[in-house]
Structures are given as structure tokens and as C-alpha cells.
SESE-225850 format. One record per residue: residue in one letter; z, y, x of N, C-alpha, C in turn. Coordinates in steps of 0.001 Angstrom, whole numbers, padded with zeros to 6 digits, always signed. Atoms other than C-alpha are relative to their C-alpha. Example, Ala and Ser with C-alpha at 12.3 -4.5 7.8 and 13.67 -1.06 7.14 Angstrom:
<recs>
a+000000-001190+000890+007800-004500+012300+000000+001200+000900;s-000060-001190-000820+007140-001060+013670+000730+001090-000770;
</recs>
This chain:
<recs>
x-000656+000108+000289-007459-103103+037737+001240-000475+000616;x-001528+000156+000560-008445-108739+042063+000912+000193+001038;x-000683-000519-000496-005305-108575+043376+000870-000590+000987;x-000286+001065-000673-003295-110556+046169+000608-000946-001347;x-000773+000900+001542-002201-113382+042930-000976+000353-001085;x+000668-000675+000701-003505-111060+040452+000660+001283-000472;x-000322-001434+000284-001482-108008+040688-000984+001282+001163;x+000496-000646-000904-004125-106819+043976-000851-000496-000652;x+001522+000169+000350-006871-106232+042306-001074-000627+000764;x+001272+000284-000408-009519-106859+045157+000427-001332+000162;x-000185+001466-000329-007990-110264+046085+000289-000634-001553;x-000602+000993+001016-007187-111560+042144-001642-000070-000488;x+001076+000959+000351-010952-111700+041551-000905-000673+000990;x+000410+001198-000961-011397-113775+045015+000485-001064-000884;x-000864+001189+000508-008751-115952+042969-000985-000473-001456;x+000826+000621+001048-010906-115728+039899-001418-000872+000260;x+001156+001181-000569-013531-117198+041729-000488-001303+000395;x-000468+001313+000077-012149-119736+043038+000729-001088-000658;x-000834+000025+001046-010382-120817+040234-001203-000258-000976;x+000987-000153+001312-013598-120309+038152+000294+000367-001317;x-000322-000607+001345-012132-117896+035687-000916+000812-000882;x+001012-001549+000223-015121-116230+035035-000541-000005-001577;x+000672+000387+001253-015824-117822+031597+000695+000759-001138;x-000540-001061+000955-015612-116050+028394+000971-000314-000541;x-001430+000489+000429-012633-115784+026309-000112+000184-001612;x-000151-000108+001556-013645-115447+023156+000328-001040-001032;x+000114+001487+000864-012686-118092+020398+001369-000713+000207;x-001555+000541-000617-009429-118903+022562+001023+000401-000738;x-001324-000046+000642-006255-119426+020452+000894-000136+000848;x-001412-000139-001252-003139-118971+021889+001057-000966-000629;x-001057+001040-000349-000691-122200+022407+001159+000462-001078;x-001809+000044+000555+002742-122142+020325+000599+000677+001211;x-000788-000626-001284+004394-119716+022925+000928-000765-000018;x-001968+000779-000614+007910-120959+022618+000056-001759-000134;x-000271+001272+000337+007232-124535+022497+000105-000034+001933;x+000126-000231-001825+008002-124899+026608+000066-001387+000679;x-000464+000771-000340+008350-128391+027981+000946+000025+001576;x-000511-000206-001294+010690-128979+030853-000349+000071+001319;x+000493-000417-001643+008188-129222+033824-000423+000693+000113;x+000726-000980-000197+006352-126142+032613+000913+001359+000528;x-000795-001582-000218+009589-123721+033544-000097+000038+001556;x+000385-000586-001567+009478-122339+037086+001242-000782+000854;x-000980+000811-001120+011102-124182+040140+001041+001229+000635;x-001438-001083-000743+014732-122446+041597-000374-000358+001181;x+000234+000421-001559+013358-121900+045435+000995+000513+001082;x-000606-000707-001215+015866-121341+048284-000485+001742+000556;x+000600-001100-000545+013458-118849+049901-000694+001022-001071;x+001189-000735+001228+011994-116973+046458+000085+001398+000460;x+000353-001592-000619+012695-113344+048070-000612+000050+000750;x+001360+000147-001280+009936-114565+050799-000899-000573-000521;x+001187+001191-000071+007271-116257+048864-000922+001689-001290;x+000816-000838+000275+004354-114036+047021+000488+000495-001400;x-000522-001303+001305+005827-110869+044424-001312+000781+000079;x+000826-000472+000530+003338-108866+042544-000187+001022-000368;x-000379-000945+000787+005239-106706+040870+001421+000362-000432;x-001446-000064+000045+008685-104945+040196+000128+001515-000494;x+000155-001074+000537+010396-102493+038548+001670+000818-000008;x-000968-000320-000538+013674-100532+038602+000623+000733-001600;x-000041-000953+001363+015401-099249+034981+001582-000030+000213;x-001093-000285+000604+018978-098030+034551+001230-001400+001036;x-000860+000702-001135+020693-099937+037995-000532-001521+000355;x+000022+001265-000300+018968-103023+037585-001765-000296+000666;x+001484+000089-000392+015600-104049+039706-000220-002036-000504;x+000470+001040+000250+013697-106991+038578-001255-000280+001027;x+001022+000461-000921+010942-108491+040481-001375-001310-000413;x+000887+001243+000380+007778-111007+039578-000840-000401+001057;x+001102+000886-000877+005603-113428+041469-000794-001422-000448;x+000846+001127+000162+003754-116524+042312+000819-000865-000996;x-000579+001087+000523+004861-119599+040304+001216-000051-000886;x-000823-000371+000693+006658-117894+037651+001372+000450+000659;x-000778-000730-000587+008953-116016+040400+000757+001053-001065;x-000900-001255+000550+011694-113833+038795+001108+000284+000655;x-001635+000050-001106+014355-112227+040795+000550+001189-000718;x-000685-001354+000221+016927-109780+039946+001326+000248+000608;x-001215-000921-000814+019452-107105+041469+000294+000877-000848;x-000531-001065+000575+022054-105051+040338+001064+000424+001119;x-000364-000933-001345+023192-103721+043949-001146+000509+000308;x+001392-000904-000648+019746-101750+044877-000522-001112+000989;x+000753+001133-000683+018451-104753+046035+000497-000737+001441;x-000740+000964-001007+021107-106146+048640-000213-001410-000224;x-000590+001211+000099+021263-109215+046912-001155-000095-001098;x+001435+000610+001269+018539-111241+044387+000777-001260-000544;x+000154+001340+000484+019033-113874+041793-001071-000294-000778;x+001097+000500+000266+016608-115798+040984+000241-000795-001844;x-000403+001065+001095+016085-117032+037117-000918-001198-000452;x+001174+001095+000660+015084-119966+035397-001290+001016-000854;x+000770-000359+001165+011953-118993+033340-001120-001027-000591;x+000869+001143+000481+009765-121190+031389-002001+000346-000093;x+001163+000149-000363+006687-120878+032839-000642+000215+001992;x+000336-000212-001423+004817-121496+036642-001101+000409+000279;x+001226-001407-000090+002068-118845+035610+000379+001083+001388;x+000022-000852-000547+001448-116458+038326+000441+001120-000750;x-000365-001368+000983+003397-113148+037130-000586+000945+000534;x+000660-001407-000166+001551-110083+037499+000740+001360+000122;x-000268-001288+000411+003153-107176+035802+002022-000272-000191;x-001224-000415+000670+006629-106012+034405+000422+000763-000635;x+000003-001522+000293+008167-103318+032337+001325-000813-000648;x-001542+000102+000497+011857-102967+031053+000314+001686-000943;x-000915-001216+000969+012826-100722+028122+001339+000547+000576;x-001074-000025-000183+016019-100470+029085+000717-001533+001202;x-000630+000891-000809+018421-102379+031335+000036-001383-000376;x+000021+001480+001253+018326-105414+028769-000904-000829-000285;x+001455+000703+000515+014964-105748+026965-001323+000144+001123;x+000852-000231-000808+012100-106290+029143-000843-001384-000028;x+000923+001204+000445+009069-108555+029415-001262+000064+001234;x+000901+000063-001333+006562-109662+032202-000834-000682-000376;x+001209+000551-000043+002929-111026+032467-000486-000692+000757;x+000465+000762-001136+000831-112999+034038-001109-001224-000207;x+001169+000944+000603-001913-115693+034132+000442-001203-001040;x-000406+000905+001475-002649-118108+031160+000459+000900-000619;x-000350-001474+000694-001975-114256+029508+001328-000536-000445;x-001614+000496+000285+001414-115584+029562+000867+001007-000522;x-000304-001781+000159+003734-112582+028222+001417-001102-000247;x-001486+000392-000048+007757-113223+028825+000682+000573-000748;x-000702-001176+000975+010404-111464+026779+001584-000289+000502;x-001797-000065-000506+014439-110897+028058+000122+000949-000842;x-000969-001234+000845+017230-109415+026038+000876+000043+000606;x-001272-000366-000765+019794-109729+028461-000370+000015+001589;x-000064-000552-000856+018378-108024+031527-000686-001067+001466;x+000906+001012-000987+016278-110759+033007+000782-001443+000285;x-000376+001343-000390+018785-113595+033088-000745-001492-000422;x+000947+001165+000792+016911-115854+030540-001044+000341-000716;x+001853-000363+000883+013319-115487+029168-000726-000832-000734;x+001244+000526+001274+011079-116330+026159-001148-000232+000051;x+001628+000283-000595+007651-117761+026555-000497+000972-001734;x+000275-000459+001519+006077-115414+023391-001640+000342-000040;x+001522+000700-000233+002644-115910+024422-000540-000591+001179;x+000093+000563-000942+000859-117932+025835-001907-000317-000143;x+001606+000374+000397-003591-118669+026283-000553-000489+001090;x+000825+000661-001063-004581-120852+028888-001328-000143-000257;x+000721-000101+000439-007147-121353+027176-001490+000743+000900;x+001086-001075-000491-009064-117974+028024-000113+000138+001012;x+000116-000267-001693-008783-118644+031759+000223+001070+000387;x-000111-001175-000358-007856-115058+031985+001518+000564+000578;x-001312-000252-000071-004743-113475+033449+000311+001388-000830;x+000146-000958+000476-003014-110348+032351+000509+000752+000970;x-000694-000979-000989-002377-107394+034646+001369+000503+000036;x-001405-000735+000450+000349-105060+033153+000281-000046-001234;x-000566-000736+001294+002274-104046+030519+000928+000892+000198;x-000816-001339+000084+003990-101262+029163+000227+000223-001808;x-000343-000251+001666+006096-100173+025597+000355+001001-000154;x-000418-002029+000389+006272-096707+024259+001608-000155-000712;x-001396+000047+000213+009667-098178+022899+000709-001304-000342;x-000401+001141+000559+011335-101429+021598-000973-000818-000803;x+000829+000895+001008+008667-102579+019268-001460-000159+000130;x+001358-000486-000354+005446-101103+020588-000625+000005+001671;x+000188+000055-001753+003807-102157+023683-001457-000931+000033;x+001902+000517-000315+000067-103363+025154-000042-000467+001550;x+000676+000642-001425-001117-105565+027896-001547+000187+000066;x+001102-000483-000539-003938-105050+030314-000780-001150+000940;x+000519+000523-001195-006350-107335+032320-001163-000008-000181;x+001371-000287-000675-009767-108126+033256-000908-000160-000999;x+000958-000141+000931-012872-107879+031511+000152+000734-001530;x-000802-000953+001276-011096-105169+029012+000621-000923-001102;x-001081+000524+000841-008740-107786+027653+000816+000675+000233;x-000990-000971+000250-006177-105686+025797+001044-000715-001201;x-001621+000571+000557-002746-107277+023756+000537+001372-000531;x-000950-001770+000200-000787-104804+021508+000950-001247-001066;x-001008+000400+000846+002491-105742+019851+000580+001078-000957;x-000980-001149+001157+004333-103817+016788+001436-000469-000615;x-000843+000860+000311+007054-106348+016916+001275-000492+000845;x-000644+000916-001423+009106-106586+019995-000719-000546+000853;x+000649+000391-000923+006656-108249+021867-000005-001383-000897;x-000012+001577+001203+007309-111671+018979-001505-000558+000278;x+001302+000087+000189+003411-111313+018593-000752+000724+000315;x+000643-000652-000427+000717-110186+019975-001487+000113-000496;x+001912+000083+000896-003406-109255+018547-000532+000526+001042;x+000905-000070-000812-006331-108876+020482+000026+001589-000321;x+000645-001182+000202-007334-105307+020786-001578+000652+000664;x+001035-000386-000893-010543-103824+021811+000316+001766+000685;x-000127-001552-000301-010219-100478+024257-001014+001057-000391;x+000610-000627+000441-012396-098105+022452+000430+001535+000993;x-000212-001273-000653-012952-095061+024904-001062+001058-000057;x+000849-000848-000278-015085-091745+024440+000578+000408+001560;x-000281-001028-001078-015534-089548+027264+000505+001168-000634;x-000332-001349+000615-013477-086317+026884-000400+000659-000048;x+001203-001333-000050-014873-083366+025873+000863+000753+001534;x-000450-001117-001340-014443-081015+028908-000640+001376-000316;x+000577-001114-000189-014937-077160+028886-000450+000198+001541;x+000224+000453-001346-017581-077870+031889-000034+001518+000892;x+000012-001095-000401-017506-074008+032414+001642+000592+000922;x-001094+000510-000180-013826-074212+032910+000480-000700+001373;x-000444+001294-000457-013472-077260+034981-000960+000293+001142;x+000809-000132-000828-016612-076220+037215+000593+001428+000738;x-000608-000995-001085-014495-072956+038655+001423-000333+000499;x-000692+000502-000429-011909-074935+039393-000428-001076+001217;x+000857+000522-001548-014545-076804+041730-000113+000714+001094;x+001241-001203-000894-016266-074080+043136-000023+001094-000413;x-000314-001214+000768-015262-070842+043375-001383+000612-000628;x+001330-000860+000491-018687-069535+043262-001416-001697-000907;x+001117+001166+000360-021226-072012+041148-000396+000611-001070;x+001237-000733+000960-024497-071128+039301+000102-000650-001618;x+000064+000230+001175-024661-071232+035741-000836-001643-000112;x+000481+001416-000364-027369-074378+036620+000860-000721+000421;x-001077+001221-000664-024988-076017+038480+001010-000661-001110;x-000673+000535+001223-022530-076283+035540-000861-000600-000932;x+000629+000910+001349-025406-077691+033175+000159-001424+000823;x+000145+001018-000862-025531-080430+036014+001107-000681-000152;x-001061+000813+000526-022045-081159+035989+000438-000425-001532;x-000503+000064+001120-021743-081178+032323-001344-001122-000188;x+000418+001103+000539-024505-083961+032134+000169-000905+000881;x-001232+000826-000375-022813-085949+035057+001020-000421-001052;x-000915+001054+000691-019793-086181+032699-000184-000309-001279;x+000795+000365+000981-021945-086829+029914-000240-001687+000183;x+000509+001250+000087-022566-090275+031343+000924-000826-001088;x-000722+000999+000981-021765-093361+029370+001120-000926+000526;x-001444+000515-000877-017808-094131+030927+000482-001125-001060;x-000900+000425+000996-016835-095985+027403+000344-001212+000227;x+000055+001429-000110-017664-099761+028231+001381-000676+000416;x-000698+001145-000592-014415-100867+029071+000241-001690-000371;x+000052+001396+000234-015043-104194+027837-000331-000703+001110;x+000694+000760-001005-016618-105499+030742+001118+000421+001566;x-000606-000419-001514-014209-103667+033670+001335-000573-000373;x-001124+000559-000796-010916-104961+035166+001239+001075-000529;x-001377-000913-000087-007875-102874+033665+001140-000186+000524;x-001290+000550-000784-005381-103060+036348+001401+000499+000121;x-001701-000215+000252-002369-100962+035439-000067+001197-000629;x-000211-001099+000806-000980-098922+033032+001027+001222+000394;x-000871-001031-000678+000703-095575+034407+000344+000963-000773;x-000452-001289+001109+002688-092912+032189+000231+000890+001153;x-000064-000973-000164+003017-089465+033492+001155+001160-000164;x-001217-000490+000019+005662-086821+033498-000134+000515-001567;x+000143-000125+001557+004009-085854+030246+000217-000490-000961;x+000459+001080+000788+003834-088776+028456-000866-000449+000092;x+001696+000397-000213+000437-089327+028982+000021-001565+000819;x+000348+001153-000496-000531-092925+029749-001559+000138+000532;x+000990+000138-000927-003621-093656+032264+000103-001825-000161;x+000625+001442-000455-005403-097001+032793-000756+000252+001216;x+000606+000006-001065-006473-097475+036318-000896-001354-000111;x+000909+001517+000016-009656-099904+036247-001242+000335+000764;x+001342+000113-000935-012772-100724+038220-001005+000605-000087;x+000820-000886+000320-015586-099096+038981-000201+001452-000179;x-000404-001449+000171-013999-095448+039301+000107+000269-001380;x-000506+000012+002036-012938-095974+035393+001736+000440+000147;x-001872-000217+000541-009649-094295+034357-000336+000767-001581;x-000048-000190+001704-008788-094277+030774+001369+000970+000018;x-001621-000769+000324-006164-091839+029388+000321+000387-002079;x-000571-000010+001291-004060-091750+026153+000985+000861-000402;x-000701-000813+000746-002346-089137+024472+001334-000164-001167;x-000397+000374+001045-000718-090950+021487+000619-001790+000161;x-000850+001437-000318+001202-094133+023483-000838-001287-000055;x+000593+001041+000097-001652-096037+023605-000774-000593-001038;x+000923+000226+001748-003218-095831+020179-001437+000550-000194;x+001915-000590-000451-006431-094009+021332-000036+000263+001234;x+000270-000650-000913-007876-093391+024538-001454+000618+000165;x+000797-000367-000483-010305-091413+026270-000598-000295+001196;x+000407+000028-000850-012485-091825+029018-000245+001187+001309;x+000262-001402-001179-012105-089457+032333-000830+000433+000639;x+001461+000091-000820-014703-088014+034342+000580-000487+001644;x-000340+000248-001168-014789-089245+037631-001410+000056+000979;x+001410+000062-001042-017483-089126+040896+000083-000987+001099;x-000471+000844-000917-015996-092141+042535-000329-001379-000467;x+000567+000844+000617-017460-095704+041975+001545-001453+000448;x-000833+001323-000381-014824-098162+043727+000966+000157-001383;x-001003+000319+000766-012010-099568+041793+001360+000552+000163;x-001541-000596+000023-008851-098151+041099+000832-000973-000132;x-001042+001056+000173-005625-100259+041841+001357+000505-001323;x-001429-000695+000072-002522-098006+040715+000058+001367-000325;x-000167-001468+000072-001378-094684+040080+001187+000185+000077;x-001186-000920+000262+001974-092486+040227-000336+000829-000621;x-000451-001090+000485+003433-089771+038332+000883+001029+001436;x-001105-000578-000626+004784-086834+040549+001157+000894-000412;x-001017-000709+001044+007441-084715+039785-000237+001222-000487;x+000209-001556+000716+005623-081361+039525-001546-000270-000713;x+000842+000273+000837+003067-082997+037070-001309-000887+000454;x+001807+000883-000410+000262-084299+039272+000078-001557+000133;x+000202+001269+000071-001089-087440+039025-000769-000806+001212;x+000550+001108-000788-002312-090114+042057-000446-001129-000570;x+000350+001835-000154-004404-092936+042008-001109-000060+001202;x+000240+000773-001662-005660-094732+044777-000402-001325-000490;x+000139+001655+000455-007508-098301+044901-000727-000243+001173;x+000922+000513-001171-010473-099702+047503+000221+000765+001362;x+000710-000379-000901-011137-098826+050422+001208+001507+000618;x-000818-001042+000045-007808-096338+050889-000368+001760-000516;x+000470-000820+001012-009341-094066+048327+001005+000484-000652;x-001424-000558+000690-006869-091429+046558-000717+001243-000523;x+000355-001235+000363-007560-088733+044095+001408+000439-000102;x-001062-000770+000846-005214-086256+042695-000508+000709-001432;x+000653-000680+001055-004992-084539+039563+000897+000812-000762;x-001089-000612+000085-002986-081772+038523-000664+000767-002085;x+000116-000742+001303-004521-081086+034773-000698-000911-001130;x+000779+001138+000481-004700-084609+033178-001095-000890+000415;x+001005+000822-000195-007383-086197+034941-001186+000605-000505;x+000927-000705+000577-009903-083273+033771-001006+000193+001725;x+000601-000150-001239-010455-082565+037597+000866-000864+000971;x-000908+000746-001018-009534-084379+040654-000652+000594+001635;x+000248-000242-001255-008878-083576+044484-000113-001232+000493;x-000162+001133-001182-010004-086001+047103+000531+000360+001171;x-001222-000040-001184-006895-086824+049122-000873-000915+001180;x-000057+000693-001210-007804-088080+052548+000950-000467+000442;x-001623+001116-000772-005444-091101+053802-000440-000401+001275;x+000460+000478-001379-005342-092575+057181-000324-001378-000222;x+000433+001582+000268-006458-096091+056146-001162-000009-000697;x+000999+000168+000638-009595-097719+055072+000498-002004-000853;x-000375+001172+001004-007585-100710+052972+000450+000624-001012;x-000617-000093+001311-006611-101058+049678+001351+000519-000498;x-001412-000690+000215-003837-099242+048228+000218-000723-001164;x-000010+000222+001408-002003-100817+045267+001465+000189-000307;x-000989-000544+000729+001392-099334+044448+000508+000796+000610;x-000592-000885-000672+003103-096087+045118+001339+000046-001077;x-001714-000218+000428+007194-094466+044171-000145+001563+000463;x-000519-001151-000996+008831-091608+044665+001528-000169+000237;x-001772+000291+000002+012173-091895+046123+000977+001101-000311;x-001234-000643+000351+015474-090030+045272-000298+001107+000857;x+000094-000710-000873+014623-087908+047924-001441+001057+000207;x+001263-000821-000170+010998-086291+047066-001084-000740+000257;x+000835+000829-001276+009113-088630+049418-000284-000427-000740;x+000615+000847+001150+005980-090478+047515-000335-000829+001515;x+000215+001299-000302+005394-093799+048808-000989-001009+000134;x+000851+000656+000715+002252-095716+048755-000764-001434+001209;x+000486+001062-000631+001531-099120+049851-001362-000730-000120;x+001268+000830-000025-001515-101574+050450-000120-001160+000797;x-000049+001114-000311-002817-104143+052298-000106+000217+001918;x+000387-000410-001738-003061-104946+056298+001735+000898+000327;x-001249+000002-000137+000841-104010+055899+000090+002034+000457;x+000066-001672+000345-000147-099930+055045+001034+000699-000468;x-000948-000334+000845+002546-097933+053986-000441+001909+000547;x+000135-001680-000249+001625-093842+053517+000973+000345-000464;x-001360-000778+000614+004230-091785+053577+000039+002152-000258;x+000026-001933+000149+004244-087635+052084+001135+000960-000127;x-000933-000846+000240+006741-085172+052355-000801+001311-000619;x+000355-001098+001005+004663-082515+050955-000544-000089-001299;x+000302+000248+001464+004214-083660+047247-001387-000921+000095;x+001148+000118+000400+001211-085649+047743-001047+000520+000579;x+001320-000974-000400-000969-083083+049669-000862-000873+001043;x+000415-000191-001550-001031-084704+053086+000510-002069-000028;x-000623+001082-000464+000043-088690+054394-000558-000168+001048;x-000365+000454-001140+001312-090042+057487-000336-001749-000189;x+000819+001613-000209+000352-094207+058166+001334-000495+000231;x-000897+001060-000679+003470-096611+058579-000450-000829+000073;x+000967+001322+000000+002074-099648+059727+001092-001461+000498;x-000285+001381-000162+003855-102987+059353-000521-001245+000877;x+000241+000674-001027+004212-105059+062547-001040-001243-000741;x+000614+001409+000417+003351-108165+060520-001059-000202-000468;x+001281-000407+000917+000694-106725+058437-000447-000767-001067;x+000044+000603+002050+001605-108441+055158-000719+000657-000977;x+000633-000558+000503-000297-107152+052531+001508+000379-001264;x-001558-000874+000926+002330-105148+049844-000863+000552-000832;x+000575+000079+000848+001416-105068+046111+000809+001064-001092;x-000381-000796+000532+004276-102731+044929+000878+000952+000586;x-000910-000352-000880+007012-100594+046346+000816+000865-001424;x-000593-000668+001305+010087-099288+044091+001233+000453+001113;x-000797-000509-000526+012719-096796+044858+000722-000228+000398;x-001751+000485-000128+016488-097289+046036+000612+001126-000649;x-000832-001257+000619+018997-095131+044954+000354+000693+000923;x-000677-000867-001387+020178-094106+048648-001125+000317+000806;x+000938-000725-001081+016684-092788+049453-001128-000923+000913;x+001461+000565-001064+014938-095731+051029-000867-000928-001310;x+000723+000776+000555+012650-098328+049553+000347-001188-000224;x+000279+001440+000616+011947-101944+047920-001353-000016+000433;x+000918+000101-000185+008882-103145+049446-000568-001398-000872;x+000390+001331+000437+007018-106383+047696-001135-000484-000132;x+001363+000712-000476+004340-108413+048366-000030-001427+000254;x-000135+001527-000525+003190-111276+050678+000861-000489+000442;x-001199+000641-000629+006151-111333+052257+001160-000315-000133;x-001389+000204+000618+008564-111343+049950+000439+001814-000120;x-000734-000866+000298+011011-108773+049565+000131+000900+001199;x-000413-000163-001784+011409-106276+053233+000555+001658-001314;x-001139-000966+000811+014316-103043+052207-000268+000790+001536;x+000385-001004-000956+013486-099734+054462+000774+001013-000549;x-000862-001187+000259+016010-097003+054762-000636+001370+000653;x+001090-001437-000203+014797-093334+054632-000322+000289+001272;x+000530-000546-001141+014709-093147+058041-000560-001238+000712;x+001314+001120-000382+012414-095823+058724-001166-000005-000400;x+001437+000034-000108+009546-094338+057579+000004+001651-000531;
</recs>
């Protein structure tokens, strides 16, 4: 779905370890969100564009940014410049997502869930569960009122309210039906009628359990289509904004960090071990992309310019000019580990991670 904090998956369940988050969560009530006292809001740091980001996001001119110790930064020059806001909480932030330039709301451990109406300057504590020792990965809202968080052990959050309130949900996933006749000549040009009974009781296995796996980010599609990237070669997909999903087939066991949308429909995800499928027909079939790295990948972009983007750890950065088919290795002197990467408008990048904030113009990679 741990993650460097808990937006890098393989490093956020070192953190749960040490931390000893491993205990169940059931029974856990959630705190008075908005009751906040004054030492629980986040410290204003000189250096906060250098200290550990998680996660970031880019909507309608304005980029926001989350991190360690209730980190929030925001730009409205393409990321020349950051301010940093108060927010009332020094939860690790995880995730982010912004309706619009305005409303938007971020996550993070103690399933903390934030809420802004004016574009990240000031934020709402609107839940809160220390309690469940659990963090939360992502979130995402099909529009103003409707929206679901994601983290480990298939803890799932859905709001119908703005984000005001939030209810437990359980992820209920079949496997999809597949026409395995179909889907098996899209493997192999030539394959025996046997061979397809084979694959069709492969994706017969039992994928549904997400109760027990790591859901580490929620990814929409050029379709609409929402994806859950989670552990264990688990990807969930939803049709209907998150109100049912299905379970995908897959032949890959590591964990998935991330995914993109590209622009001529196909879908990436990538997680362990610089592992990358593709998938150009929903997640029914997938190509295995070969990358030049054997680290973790956990966020890709595409910039203004075509070019998909995809970062990791050991200071990885793949770069594709042919849609996805093929990547090249940029490799970061410092070898920070980098947990997201978001577009610019003039073609280069937002990098974010361990090291803070680092800004790469198109011809730097």
C-alpha cells in the first residue's frame, strides 16, 4: 500500500514495527476531531521544504505538499516558493487530494483526516483515532461530498458529507469475471485450449481478502476507473467511484506502491523490488515492464510534455519518452529516497521525499 513515514510502503511497516502498531483496531472510537489543543498543532520550521514529505498534489495552479510532523506546504508559483501552514495536528501526513483549488483534505497517522476550504491556508482536524494505532495511506473524492480513505490491514473510511464524518467500511472484493478465452490470446498468440482451463483456474484463486493487506493508494484513470494498489500483488478496481470493487488478476506476489494514469488509457503500477506492470484494458491483462532498478518505486506523473515520471528509493528517478514502453535510470547524486513526484507547468518536475522538496527542469532528466 510501509512507506518512508508511511506514504513508502516498504519502510512505513519498518515504522509499524517499531512503533508497535501491529495491534488490532477494532473497538477504537475516534477522539472529538475538532477539539485540538494548542501543543497538538504542528510546529512553523524554518527548513520544512527539507525535512521528510510523503505526499503532494497539484489542482488548478496550486501545489500542496504533506509530511512528517504534520508538514503542510503550499505554492501558487509551480513551486518556486512554499508556505508553510499552521495545522492542528503533528501526525505524520501521508496522503492528499484537492477537489478543486479550495477544498481539499490530507491524512495521516492516528487516521488523522484534515479538511481546507480555502486552498490549504487553514485546516480542520475532522477525524481523528489514535486509538487504533493505525495510520491512513490515501484519500480520494469522486466530488465535494463523497470520498474514502485507505491504509493498512484493509482499513477503509468513506464520507457522504464533505469529509464532516467519516464510517468504517469494509472492502468487499470479488475477483472479476474474465472471458479467460479472450484474455489468454492476448497472452499467447498460439495457446492450447488446456492452457486456457489453467489460466482460468489461476484467476479463480481467492484475491478477495483485503482485510488483512496494506492498501496503499488510490489511483483514478483516464476512464474514471479507480484502482487500489496494495500488497501482495493485490490491485482492487472500481467502476462506480468507489462503491464496489473488484478484485484483478495478477501473477505477481510483491507489493504494489503506486500507480499512474497515461494519456492513451494505459495504466502503471510499480511497487518492490522496481517491479512495473502495464495495462492497457483495465487491469484484465498486464505487460511486464522491465526498469533499470531493483528498488522500490512509489510515485510516478506525467509532465506537460508527454514524459511519465517515476520515482523510488536509493534516489531512482525513471524517465519514458515512449508512453511507458521503455525507461531510462536518473540517479540522484545524494540518493534520497523520493515518495512522490508532481508535474510543473513548464515541463519539469516537483520531486518529494527525504529530502525535502528538489525542482528539475525538462532538461535535467
Amino acid at each position: 500500500m510501509g512507506r518512508i513515514g508511511a506514504r513508502i510502503a516498504s519502510l512505513t511497516g519498518i515504522l509499524f514495527c517499531l512503533a508497535g502498531v501491529l495491534a488490532p483496531f477494532s473497538g477504537a472510537v475516534a477522539q472529538e476531531a475538532g477539539e485540538v489543543s494548542q501543543d497538538e498543532y504542528s510546529d512553523l520550521a524554518p527548513l520544512a521544504t527539507r525535512a521528510l514529505l510523503l505526499d503532494a498534489t497539484s489542482v488548478d495552479g496550486r501545489l500542496v505538499a504533506v509530511g512528517d510532523h504534520g508538514i503542510v506546504l503550499v505554492s501558487t508559483d509551480d513551486g518556486a516558493s512554499w508556505t508553510q501552514s499552521l495545522v492542528p495536528t503533528r501526525s505524520m501526513l501521508t496522503g492528499v487530494w484537492f477537489h478543486d483549488a479550495d477544498l481539499g483534505w490530507a491524512v495521516g497517522h492516528d487516521a488523522v483526516i484534515l479538511k481546507t476550504t480555502d486552498g490549504g491556508a487553514t485546516w480542520r482536524r475532522v477525524n481523528f483515532q489514535p486509538d487504533l494505532l493505525l495510520p491512513l495511506f490515501d484519500v480520494w473524492f469522486a466530488d465535494a461530498e463523497n470520498g474514502i480513505a485507505v491504509g493498512p490491514y484493509g482499513f477503509v473510511l468513506a464520507t457522504s458529507d464533505g469529509g464532516e464524518t467519516w464510517e468504517e467500511r469494509t472492502l468487499d472484493a470479488e475477483p472479476i469475471e474474465v472471458d479467460v478465452d479472450d484474455v489468454a490470446e492476448q497472452i499467447v498468440e498460439e495457446i492450447t485450449e488446456e492452457d486456457a482451463g489453467e489460466e482460468a483456474e489461476f484467476w479463480e484463486e481467492d484475491l478477495s481478502g483485503a482485510q488483512d493487506l496494506h492498501l496503499n493508494e488510490i489511483t483514478e484513470d483516464a476512464q474514471g476507473r479507480l484502482y487500489i494498489a496494495a500488497e501482495a500483488g493485490h490491485l482492487y478496481r472500481s467502476d462506480d467511484q468507489g462503491q464496489t470493487w473488484v478484485s484483478l488478476p495478477s501473477d505477481y506476489t510483491g507489493s504494489f506502491f503506486s500507480a499512474v494514469s497515461l494519456p492513451d488509457g494505459e495504466l502503471l503500477v510499480f511497487g518492490l523490488r522496481g517491479n512495473m506492470f502495464a495495462s492497457a484494458d483495465g487491469g484484465l491483462t498486464w505487460r511486464d515492464n522491465e526498469t533499470p532498478v531493483e528498488v522500490s518505486l512509489n510515485g510516478g506523473t506525467v509532465t506537460s510534455d508527454g514524459v511519465v515520471v517515476v520515482v523510488g528509493m536509493s534516489g531512482a528517478i525513471l524517465v519514458s519518452r515512449d508512453g511507458g514502453e521503455s525507461f531510462e535510470l536518473v540517479q540522484r547524486d545524494d540518493r534520497k529516497a523520493m515518495t512522490a513526484v508532481v508535474a510543473r507547468q513548464d515541463g519539469g518536475v516537483l520531486l518529494f521525499g527525504e529530502g525535502g522538496i528538489v525542482g528539475l527542469d525538462s532538461g535535467e532528466f
